[in-house]
C-alpha positions as CSV (number, residue, x, y, z in Angstrom):
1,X,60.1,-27.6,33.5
2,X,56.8,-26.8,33.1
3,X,54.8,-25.3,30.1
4,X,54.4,-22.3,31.3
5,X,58.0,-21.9,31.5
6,X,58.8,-22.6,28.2
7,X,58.9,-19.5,26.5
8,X,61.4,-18.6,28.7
9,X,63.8,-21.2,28.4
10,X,64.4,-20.5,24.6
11,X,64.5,-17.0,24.8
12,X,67.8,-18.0,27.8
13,X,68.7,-19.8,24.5
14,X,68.7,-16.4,22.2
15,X,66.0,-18.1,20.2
16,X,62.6,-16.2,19.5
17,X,60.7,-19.6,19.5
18,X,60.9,-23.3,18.5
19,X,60.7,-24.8,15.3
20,X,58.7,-28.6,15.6
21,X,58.9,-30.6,12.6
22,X,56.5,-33.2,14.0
23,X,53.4,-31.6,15.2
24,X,49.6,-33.7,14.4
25,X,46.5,-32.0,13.1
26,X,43.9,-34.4,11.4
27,X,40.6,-34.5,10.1
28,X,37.9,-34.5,13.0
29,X,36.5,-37.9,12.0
30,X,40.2,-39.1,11.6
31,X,41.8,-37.9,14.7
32,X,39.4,-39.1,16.7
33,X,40.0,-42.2,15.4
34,X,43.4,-41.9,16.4
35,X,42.2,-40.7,19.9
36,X,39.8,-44.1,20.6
37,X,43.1,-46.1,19.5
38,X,45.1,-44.5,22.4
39,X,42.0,-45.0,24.6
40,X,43.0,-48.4,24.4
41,X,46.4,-48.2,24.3
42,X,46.9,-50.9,27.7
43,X,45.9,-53.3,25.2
44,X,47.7,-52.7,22.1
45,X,50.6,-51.6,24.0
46,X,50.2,-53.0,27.2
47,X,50.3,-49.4,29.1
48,X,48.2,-46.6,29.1
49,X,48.6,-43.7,26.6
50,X,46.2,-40.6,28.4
51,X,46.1,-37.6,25.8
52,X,47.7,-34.6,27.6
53,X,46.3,-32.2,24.7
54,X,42.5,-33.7,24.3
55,X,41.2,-30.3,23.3
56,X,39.6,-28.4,20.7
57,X,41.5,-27.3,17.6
58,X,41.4,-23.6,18.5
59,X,42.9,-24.5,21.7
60,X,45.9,-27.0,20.7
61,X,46.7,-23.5,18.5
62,X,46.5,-21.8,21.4
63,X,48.8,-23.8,23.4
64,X,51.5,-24.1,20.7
65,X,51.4,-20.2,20.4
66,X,51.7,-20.2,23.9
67,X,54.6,-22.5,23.8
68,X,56.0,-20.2,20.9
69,X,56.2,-23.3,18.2
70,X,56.6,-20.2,15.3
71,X,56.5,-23.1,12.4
72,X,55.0,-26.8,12.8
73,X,53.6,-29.7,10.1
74,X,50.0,-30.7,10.7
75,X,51.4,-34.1,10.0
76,X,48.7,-36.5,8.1
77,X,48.9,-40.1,6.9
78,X,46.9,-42.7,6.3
79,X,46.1,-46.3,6.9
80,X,44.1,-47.0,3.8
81,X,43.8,-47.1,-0.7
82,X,42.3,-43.4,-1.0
83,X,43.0,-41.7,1.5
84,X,46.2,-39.6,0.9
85,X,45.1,-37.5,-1.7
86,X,41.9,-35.6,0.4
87,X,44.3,-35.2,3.3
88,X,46.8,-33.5,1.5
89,X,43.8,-31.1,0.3
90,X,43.0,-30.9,3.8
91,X,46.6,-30.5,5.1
92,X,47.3,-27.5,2.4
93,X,43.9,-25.7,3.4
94,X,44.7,-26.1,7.4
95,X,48.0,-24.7,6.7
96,X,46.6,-22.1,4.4
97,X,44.1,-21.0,7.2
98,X,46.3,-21.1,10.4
99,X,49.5,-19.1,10.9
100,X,52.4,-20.9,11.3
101,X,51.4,-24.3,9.7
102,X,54.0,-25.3,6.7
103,X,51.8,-27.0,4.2
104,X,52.0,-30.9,4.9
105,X,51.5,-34.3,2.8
106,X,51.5,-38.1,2.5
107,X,51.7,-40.6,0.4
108,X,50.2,-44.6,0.0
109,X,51.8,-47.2,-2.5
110,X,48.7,-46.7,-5.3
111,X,49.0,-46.2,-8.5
112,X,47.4,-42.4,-8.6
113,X,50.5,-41.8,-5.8
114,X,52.7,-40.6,-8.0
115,X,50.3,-37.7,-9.3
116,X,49.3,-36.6,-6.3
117,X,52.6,-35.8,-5.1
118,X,53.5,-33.9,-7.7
119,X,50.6,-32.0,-7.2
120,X,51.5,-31.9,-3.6
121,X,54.9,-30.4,-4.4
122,X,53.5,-28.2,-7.4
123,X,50.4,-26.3,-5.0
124,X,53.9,-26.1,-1.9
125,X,53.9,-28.6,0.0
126,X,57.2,-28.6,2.1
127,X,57.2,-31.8,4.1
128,X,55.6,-35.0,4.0
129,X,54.8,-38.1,6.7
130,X,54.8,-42.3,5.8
131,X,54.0,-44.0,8.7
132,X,54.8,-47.7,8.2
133,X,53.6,-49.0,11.1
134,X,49.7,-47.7,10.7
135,X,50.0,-47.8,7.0
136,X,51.2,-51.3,7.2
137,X,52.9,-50.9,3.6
138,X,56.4,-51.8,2.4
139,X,58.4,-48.5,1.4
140,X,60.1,-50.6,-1.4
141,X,57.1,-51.0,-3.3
142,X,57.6,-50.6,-7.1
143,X,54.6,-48.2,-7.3
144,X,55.9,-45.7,-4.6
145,X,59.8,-45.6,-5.9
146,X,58.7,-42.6,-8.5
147,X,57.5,-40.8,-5.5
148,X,60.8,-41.0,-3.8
149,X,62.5,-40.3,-6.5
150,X,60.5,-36.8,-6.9
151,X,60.9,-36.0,-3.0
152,X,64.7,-36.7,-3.1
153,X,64.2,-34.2,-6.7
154,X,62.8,-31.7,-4.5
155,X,64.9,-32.2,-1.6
156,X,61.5,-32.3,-0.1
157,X,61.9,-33.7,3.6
158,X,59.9,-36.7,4.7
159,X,58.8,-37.8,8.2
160,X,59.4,-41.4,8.6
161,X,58.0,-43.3,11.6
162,X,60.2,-46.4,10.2
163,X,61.5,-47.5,13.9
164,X,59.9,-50.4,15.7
165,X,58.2,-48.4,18.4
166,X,56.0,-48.9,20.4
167,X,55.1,-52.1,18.7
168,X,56.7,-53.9,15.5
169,X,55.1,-54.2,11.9
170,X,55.3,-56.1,9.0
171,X,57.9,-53.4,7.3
172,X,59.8,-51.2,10.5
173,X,63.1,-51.5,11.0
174,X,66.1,-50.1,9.7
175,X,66.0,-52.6,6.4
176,X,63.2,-51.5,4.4
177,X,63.7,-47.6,4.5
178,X,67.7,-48.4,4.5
179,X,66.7,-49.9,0.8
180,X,65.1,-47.0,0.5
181,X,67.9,-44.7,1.1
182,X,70.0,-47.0,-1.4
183,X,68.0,-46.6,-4.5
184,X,67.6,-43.0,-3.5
185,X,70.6,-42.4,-1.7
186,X,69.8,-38.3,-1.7
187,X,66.6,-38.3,-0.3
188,X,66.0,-36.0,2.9
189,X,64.7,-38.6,5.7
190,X,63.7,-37.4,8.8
191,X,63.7,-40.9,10.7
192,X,60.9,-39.9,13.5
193,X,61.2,-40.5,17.3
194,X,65.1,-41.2,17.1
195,X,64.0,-44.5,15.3
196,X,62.9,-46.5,18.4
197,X,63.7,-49.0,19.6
198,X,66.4,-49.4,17.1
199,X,68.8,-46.3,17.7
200,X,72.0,-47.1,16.8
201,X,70.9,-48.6,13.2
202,X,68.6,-45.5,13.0
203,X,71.6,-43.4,13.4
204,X,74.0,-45.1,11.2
205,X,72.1,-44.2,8.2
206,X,73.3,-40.7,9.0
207,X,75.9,-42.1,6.2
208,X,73.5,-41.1,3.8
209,X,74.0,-37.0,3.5
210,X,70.3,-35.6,4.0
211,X,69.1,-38.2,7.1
212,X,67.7,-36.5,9.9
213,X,66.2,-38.0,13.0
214,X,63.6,-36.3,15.4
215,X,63.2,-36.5,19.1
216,X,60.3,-37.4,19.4
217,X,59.1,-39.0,22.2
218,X,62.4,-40.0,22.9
219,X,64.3,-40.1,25.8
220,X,60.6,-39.0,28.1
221,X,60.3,-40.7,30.9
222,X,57.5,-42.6,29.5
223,X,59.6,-43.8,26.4
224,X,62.6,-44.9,28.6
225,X,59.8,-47.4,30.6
226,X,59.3,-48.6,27.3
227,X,62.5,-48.7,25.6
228,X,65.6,-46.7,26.9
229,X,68.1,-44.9,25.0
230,X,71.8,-46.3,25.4
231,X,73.4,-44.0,26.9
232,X,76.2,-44.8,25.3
233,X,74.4,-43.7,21.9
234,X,74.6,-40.0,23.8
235,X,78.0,-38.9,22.3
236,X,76.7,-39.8,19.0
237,X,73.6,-37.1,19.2
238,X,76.5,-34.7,19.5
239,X,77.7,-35.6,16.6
240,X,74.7,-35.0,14.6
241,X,74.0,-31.5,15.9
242,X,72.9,-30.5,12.4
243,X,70.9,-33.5,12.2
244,X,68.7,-33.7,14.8
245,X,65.7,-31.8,14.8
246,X,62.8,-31.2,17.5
247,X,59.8,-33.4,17.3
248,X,57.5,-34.3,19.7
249,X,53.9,-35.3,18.8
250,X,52.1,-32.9,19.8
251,X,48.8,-33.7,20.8
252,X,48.9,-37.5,20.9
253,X,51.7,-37.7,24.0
254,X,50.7,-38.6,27.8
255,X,53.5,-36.1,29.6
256,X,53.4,-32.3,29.0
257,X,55.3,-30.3,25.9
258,X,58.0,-29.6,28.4
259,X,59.1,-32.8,29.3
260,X,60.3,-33.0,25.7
261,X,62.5,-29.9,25.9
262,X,64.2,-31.2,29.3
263,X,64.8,-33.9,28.6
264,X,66.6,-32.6,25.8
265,X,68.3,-30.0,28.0
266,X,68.8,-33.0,30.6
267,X,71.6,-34.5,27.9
268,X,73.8,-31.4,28.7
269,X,74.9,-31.6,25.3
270,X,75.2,-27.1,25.3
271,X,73.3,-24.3,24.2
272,X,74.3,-24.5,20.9
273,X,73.4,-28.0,20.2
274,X,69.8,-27.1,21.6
275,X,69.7,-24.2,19.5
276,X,70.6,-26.2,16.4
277,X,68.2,-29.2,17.8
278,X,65.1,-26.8,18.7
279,X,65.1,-24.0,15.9
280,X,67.7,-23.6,13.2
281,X,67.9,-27.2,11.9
282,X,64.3,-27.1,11.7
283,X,64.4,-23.9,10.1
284,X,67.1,-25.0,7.5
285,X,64.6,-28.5,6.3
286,X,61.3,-26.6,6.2
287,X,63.2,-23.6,4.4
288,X,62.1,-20.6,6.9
């Protein structure tokens, strides 16, 4: 599949677009940050990372509306004491500005935290994104566990990249957000990118009744090199149908937005699982 061929693929589906729950839009100064870090992705991951989307703001727009992504986070989060507070300003005047954007936030164990997402959640914010890896924090920290405790209050979903991938830190894994999910046992997780490398103990905390998990990157060519999904683990994505949700991080991936979408289709898992996967579950967590 190709992009161009997109829009045509949902609407065989019945659907009048997609619904991405993890979609990036940063900060100049900040994504191109991110951008130099994936310029050197041979050494921090040992293969290269080339930035299919490498273009102008106005033009990434472009090509989600071209796509027909109706509804997408500018997903922010950052790696560093004071940061979160001026991107969630930023996140909630990008969505205010740009049609289609659901009002986005973060968080970063601190003790202002706690403030800042209420006033997140107060001023609409609908989703939020911890990124353990970059942030290098452990989700258990004392300081952070009002802050869950208002999200799982809100029923306000959070983007987790929790999983291992593409390299390990000092808090990913299953363990510390699984803590997480027992002190706050109703909080909506969306674990991101299946929670590579470590599926199956991604997927069992589906016990808990609001966990998501997003597709992110997963089962691409480029991730399987990397770390393949057990196939065996397949039967289980059927399963969830009302609990997986389309992600694919949108700009920062080295493939096109298709891939995502066939590989997807590729599981032959039926229309009504995709529909569910690419718009309505979506829908249902970002409360379209």
């Amino acid at each position: 599949m190709r992009d161009e061929e997109v829009p045509a693929w949902w609407a065989g589906l019945g659907l009048d677009g997609l619904i991405d729950v993890h979609v990036h839009f940063l900060p100049d100064p900040v994504m191109n940050a991110v951008w130099a870090y994936f310029d050197q992705a041979s050494t921090h991951y040992g293969t290269a990372w080339p930035i299919t989307y490498r273009t102008s703001v106005e033009e990434r727009l472009k090509t989600l509306d071209l796509l027909g992504v109706r509804a997408f986070p500018a997903l922010v989060y950052p790696h560093k004491p004071d940061m979160a507070a001026w991107l969630n300003t930023w996140a909630r005047d990008f969505a205010a500005s740009t049609p289609g954007c659901i009002p986005s936030g973060t968080f970063y164990p601190e003790p202002t935290a706690s403030a800042y997402v209420r006033e997140a959640l107060d001023l609409g914010t609908r989703i939020f994104k911890v990124h353990l890896q970059v942030g290098d924090y452990d989700p258990r920290d004392e300081v952070l566990d009002d802050v869950w405790g208002q999200l799982a209050e809100a029923g306000t979903p959070v983007v987790a990249h929790c999983g291992s991938g593409p390299i390990p830190g000092r808090h990913t894994g299953p363990g510390p957000i699984g803590e997480v999910l027992r002190r706050h046992p109703r909080l909506t997780v969306v674990v991101a990118h299946l929670g590579m490398p470590e599926y199956a103990e991604h997927l069992d905390l589906t016990s808990y009744p609001n966990v998501h998990l997003d597709t992110t990157m997963a089962l691409t060519p480029f991730t399987e090199a990397l770390m393949p999904f057990p196939r065996e683990l397949v039967p289980r994505l059927a399963d969830l149908a009302d609990r997986i949700v389309l992600g694919s991080d949108f700009p920062n991936i080295p493939y096109s937005y298709a891939t995502q979408l066939q590989v997807l289709a590729e599981l032959e898992l039926g229309d009504d699982w995709l529909r569910a996967v690419c718009h309505h579950n979506g829908a249902r967590l970002l409360g379209l």
